[in-house]
N, CA, C and O atoms as a Tinker XYZ file with bonds, in Angstrom:
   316  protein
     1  N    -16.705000   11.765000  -11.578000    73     2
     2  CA   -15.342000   11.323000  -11.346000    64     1     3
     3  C    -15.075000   11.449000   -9.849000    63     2     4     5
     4  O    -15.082000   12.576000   -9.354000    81     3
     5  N    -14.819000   10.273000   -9.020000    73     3     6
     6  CA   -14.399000   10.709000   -7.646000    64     5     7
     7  C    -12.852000   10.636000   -7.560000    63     6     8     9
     8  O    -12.084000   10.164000   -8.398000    81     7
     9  N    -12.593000   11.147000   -6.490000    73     7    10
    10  CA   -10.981000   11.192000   -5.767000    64     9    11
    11  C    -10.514000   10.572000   -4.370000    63    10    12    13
    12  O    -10.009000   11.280000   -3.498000    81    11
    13  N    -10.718000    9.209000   -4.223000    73    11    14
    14  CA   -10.723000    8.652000   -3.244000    64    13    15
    15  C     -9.483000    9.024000   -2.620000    63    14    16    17
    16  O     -8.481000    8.967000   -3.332000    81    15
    17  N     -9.286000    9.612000   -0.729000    73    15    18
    18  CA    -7.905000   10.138000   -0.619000    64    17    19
    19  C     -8.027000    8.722000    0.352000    63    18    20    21
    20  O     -9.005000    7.975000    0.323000    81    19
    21  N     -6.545000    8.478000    1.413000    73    19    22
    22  CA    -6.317000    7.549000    2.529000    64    21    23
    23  C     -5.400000    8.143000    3.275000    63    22    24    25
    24  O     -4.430000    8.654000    2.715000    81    23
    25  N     -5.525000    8.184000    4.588000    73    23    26
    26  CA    -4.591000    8.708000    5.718000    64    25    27
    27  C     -4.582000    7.571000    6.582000    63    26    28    29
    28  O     -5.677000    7.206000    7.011000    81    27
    29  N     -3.424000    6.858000    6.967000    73    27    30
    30  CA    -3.709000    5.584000    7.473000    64    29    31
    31  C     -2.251000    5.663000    8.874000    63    30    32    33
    32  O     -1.140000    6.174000    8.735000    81    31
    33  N     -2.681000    5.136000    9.811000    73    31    34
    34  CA    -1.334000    5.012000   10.594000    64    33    35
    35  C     -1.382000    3.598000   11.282000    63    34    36    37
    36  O     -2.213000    3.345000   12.155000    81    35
    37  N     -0.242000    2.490000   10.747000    73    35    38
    38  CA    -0.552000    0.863000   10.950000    64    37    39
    39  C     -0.017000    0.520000   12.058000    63    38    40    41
    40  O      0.768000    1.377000   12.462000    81    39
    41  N     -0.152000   -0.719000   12.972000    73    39    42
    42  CA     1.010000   -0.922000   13.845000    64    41    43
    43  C      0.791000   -2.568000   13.528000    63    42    44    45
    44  O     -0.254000   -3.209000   13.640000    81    43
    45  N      1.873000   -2.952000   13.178000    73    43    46
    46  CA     2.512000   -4.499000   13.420000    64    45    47
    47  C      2.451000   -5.165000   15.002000    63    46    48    49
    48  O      3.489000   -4.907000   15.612000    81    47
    49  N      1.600000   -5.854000   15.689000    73    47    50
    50  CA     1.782000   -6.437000   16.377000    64    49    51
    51  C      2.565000   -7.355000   16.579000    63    50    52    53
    52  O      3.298000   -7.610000   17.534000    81    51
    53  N      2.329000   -7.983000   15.373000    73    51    54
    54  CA     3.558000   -9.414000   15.828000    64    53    55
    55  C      4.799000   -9.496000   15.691000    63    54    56    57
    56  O      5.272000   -8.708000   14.872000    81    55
    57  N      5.783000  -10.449000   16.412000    73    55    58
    58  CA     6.860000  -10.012000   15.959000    64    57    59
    59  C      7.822000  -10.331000   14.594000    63    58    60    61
    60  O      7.993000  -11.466000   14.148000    81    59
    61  N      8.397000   -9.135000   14.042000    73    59    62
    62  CA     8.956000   -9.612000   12.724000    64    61    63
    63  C     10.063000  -10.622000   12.870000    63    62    64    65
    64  O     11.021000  -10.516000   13.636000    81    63
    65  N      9.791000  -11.720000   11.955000    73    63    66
    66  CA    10.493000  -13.066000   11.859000    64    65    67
    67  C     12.131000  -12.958000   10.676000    63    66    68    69
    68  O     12.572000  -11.888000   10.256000    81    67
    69  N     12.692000  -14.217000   10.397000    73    67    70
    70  CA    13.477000  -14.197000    9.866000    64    69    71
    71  C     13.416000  -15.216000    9.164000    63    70    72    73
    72  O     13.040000  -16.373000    9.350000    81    71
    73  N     14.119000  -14.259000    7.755000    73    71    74
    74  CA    13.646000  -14.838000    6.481000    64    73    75
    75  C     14.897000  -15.802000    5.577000    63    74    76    77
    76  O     16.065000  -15.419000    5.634000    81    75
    77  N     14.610000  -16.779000    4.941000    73    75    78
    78  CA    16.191000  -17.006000    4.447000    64    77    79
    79  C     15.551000  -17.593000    3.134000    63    78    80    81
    80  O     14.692000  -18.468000    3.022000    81    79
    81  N     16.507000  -16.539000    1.738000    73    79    82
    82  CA    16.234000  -17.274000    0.437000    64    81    83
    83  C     18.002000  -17.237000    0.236000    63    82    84    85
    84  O     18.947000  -16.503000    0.528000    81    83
    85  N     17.771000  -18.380000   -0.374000    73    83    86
    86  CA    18.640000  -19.560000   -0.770000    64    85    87
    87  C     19.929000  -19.367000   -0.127000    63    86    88    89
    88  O     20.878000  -18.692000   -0.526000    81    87
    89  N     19.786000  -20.267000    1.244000    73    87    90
    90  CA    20.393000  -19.999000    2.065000    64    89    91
    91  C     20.739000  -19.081000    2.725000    63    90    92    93
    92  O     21.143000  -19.608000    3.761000    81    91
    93  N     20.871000  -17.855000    2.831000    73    91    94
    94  CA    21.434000  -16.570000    3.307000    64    93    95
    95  C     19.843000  -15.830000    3.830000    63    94    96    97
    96  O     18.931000  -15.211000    3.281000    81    95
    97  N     20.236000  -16.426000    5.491000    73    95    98
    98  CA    19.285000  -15.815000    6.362000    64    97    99
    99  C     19.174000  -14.147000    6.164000    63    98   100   101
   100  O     20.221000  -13.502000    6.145000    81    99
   101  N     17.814000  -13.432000    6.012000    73    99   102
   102  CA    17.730000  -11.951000    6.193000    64   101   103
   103  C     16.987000  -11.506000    7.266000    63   102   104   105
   104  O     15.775000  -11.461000    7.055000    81   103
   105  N     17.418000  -11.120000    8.497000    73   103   106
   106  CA    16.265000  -10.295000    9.225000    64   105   107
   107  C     15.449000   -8.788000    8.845000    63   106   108   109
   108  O     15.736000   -7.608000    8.645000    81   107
   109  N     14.361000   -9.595000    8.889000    73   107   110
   110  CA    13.152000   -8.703000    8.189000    64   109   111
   111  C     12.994000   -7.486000    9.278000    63   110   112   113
   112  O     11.803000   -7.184000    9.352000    81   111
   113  N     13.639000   -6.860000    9.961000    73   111   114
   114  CA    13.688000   -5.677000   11.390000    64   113   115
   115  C     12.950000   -4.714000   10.553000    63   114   116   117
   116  O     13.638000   -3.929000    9.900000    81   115
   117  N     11.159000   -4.609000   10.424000    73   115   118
   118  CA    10.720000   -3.578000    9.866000    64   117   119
   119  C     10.315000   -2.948000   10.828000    63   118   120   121
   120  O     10.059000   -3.659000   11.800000    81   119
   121  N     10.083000   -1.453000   11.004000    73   119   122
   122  CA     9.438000   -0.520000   11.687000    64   121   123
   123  C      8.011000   -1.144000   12.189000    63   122   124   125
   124  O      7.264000   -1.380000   11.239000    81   123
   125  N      7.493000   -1.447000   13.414000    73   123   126
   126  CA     6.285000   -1.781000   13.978000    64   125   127
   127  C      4.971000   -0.598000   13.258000    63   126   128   129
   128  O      3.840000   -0.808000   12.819000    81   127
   129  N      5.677000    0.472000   13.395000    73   127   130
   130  CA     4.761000    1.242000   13.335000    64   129   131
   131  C      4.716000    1.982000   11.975000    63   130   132   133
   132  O      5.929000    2.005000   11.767000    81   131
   133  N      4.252000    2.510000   11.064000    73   131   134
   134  CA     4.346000    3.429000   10.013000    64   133   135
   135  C      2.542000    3.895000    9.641000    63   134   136   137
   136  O      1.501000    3.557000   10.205000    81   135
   137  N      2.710000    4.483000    8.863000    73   135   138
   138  CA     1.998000    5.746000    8.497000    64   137   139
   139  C      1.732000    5.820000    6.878000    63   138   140   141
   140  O      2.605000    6.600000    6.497000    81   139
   141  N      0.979000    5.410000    5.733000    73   139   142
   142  CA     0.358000    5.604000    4.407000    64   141   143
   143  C     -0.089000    6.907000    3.957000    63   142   144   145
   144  O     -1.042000    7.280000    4.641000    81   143
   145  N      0.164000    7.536000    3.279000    73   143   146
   146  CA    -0.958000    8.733000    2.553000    64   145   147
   147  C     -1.292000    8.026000    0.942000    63   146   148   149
   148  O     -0.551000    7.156000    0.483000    81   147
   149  N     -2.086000    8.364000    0.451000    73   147   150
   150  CA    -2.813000    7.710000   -0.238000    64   149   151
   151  C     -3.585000    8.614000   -1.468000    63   150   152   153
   152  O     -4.545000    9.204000   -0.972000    81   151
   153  N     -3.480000    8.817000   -2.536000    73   151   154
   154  CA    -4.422000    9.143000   -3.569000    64   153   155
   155  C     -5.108000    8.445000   -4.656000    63   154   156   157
   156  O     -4.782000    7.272000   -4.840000    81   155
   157  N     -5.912000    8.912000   -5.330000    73   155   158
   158  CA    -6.812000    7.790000   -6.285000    64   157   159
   159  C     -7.841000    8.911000   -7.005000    63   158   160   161
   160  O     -8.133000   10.028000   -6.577000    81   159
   161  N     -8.255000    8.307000   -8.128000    73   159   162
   162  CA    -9.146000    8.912000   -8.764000    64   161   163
   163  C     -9.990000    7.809000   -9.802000    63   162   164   165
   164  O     -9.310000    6.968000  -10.391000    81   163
   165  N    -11.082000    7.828000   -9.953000    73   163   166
   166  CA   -11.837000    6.645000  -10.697000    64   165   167
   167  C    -13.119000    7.549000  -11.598000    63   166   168   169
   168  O    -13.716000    8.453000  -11.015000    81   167
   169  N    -13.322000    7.332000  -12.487000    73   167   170
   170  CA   -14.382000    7.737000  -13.730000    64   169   171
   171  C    -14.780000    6.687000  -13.886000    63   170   172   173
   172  O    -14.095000    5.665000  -13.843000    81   171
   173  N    -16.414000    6.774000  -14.175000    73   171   174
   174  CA   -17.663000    5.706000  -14.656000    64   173   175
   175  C    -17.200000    5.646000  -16.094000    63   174   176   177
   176  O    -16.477000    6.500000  -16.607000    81   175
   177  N    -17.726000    4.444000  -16.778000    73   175   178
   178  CA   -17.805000    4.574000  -18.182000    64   177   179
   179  C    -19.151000    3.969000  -18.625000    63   178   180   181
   180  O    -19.001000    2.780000  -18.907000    81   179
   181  N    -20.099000    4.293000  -18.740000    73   179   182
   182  CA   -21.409000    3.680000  -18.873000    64   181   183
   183  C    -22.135000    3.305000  -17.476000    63   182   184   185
   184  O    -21.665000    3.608000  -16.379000    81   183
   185  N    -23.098000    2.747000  -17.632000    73   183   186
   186  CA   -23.746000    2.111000  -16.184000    64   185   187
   187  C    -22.723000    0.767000  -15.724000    63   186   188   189
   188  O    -22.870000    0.201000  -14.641000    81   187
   189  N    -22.027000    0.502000  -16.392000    73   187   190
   190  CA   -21.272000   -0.529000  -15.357000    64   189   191
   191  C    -19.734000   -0.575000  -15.696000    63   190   192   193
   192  O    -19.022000   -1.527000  -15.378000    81   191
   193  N    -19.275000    0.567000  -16.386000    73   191   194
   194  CA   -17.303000    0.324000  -16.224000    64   193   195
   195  C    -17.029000    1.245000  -15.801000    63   194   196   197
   196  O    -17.831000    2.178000  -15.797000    81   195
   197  N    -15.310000    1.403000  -15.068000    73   195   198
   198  CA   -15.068000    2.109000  -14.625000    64   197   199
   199  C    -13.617000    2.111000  -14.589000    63   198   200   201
   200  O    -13.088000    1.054000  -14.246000    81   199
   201  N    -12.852000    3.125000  -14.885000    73   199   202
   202  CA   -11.622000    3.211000  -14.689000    64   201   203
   203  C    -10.666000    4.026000  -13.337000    63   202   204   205
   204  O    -10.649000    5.218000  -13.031000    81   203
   205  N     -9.917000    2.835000  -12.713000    73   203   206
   206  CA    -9.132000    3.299000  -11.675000    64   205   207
   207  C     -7.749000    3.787000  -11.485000    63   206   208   209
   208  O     -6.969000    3.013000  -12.040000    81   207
   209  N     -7.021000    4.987000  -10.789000    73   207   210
   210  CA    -5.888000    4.735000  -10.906000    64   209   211
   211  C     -5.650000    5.340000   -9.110000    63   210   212   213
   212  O     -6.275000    6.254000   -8.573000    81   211
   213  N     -4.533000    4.462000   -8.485000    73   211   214
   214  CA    -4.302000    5.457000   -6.953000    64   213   215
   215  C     -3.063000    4.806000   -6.568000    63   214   216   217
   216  O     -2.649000    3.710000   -6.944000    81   215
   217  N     -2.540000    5.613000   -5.784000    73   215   218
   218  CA    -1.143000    5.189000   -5.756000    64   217   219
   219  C     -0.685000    5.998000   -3.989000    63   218   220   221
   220  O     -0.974000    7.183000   -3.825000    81   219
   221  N     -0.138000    5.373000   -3.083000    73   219   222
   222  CA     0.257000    5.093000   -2.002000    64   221   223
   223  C      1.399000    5.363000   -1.432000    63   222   224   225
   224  O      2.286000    4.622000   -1.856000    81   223
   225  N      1.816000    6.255000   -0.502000    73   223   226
   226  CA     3.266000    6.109000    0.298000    64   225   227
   227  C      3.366000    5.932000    1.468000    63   226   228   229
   228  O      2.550000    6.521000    2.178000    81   227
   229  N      4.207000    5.220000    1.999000    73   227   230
   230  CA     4.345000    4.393000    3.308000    64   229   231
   231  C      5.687000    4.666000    3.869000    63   230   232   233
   232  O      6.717000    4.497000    3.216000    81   231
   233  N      5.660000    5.070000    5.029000    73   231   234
   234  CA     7.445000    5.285000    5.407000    64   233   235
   235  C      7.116000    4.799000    7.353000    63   234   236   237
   236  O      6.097000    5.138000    7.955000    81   235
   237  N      7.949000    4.202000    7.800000    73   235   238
   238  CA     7.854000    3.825000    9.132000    64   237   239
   239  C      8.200000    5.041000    9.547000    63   238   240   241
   240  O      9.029000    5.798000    9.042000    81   239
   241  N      7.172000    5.285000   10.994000    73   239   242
   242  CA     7.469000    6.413000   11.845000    64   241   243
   243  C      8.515000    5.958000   12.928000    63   242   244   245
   244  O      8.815000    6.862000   13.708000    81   243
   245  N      9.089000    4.838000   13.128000    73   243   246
   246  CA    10.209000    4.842000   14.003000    64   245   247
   247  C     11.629000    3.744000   13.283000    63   246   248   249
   248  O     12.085000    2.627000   13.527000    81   247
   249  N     12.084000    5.539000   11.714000    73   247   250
   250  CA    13.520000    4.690000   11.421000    64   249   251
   251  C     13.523000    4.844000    9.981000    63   250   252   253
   252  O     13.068000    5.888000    9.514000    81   251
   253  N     13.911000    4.072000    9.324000    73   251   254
   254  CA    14.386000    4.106000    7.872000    64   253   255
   255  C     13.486000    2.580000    7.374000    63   254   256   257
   256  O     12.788000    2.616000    6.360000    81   255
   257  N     13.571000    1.664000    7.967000    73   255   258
   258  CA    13.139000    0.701000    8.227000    64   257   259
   259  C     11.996000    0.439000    7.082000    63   258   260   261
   260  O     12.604000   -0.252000    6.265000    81   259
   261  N     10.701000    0.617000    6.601000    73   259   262
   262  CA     9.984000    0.585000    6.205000    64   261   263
   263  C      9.687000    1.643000    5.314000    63   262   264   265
   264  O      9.068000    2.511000    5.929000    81   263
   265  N      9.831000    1.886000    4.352000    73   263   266
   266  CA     9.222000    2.897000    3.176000    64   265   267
   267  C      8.912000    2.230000    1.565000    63   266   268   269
   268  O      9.525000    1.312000    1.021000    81   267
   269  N      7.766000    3.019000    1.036000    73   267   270
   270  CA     8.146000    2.002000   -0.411000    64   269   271
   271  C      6.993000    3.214000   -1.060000    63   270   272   273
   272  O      6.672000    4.279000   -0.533000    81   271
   273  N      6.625000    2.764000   -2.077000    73   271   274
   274  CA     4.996000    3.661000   -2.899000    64   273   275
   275  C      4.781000    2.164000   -3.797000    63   274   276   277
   276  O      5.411000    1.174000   -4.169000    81   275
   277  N      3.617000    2.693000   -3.837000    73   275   278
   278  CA     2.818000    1.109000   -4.376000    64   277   279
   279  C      1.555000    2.169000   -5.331000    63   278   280   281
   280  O      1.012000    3.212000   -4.966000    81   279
   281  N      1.438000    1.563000   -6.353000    73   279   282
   282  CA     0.087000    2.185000   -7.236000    64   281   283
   283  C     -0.789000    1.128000   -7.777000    63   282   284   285
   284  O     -0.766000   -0.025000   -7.346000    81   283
   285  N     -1.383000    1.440000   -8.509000    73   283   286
   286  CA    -2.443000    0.636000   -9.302000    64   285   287
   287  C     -3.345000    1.064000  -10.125000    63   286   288   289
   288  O     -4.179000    1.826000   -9.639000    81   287
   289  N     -3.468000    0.709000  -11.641000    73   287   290
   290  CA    -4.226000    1.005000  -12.472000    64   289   291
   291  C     -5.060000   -0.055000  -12.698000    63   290   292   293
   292  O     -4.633000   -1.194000  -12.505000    81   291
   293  N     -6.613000    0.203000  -13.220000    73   291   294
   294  CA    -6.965000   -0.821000  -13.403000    64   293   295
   295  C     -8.401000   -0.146000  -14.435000    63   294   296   297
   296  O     -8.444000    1.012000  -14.849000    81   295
   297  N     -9.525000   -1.261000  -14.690000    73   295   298
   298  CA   -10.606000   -1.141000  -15.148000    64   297   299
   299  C    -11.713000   -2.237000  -14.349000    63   298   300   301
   300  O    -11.485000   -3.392000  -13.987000    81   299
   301  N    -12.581000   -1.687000  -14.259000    73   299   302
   302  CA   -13.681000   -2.612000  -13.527000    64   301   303
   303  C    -15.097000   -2.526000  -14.111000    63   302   304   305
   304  O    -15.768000   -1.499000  -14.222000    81   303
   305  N    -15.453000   -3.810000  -14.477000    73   303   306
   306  CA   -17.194000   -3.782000  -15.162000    64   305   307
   307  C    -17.977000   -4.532000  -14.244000    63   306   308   309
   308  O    -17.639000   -5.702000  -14.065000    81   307
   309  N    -18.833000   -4.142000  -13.708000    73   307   310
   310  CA   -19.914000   -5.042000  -13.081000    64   309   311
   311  C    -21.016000   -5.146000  -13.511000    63   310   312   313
   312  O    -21.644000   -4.151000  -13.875000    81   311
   313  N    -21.743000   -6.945000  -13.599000    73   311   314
   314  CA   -22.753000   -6.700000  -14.692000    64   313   315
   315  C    -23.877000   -7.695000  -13.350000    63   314   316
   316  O    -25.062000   -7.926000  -13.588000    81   315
């Protein structure tokens, strides 16, 4: 069984644009810069399946601007 970890720190180069759904322009002003920590864990199931689960937090280091958690479960067979 492994425990895949992630320590990540991103920077947005480009500049954030502006967005408009149905009609009503939104400026997207996200933090350039932010920062991920990251956990996961995955078990084999035979010589070729495998079950995944890891899940993610993200918060901009300059502001309020950018934060969320994101996960994912899954199964994977390779033959």
């Amino acid at each position: 069984m492994g425990q895949p970890h992630t320590a990540n720190i991103l920077h947005d180069f480009l500049s954030p644009g502006r967005v408009t759904v149905g009609g009503t322009p939104f400026d997207s002003a996200l933090g350039k810069t932010w920062y991920e920590l990251g956990v996961g864990v995955t078990a084999s199931y035979g010589k070729a399946g495998e079950m995944y689960a890891s899940a993610k937090y993200q918060h901009s280091l300059g502001g309020e601007h950018r934060k969320g958690v994101y996960g994912q479960v899954g199964y994977r067979y390779s033959w």
